[in-house]
C-alpha positions in Angstrom: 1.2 50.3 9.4 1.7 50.5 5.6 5.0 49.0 6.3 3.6 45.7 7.5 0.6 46.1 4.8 3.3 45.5 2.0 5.0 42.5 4.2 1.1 40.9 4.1 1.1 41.4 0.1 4.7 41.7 -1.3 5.5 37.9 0.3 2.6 35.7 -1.1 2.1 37.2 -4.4 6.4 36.8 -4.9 5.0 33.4 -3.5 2.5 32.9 -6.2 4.7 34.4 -9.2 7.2 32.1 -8.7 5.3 28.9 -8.4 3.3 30.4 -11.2 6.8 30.5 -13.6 7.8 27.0 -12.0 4.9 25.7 -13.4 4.8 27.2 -16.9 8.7 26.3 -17.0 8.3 22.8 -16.3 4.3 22.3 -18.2 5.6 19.5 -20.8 7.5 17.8 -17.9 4.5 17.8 -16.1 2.0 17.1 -18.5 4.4 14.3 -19.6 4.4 12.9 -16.6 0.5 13.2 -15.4 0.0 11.4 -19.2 2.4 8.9 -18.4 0.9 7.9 -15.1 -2.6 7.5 -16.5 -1.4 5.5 -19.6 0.5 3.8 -17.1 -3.3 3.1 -15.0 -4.8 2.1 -18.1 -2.2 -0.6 -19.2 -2.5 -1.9 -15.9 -5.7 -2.4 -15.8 -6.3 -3.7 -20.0 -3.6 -6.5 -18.7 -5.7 -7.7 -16.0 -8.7 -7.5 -18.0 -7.6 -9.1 -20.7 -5.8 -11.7 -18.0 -9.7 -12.2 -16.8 -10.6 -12.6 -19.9 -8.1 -15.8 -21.1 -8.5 -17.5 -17.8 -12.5 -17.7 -18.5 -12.2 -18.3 -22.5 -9.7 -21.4 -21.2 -12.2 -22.4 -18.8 -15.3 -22.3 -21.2 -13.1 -24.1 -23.5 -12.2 -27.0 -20.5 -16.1 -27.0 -20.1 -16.9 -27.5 -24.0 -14.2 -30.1 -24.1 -16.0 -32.2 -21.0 -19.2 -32.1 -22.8 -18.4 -33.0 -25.7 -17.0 -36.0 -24.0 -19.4 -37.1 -21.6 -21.9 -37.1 -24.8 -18.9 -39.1 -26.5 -19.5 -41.5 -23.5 -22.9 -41.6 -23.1 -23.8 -42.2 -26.7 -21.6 -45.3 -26.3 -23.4 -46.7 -23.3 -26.5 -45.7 -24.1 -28.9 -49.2 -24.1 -32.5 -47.2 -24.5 -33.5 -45.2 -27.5 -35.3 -43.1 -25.0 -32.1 -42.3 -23.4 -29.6 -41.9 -27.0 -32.6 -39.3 -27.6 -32.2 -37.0 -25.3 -28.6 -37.0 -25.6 -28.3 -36.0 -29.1 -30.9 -33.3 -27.9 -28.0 -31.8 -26.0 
């Protein structure tokens, strides 16, 4: 009986010792790599942000740019005062 009550104990805690010295062997590989992976993430993620963010500047600027013309136009044809009025309200 005390035979198999040191099999029980002796094999998980040789188990847990040598995982235990794996891991404080290799903590700066590990912590290198877990930092690497989320700086990794975060690039990622800033590139597509700041990929969302060009794509609407360009398109605010596309939207700016068609204003300004059609007021170019407008104030060209415009034949009523009325009408040149609320244009330069815009």
């Amino acid at each position: 009986m005390l035979n198999n009550l040191q099999d029980w104990l002796v094999s998980p805690a040789t188990a847990v010792v040598f995982c235990a010295g794996c891991g404080y062997v290799f903590r700066n590989a590990i912590a290198r790599y877990f930092t690497k992976s989320i700086e990794h993430k975060f690039d990622e993620k800033l590139a597509r942000a700041k990929a969302q963010f060009q794509a609407k500047e360009g398109e605010i600027e596309r939207i700016s740019a068609f204003i300004a013309s059609q007021k170019k136009k407008i104030g060209k044809h415009c034949s009523l005062q009325k009408d040149c009025m609320l244009v330069k309200a815009l």
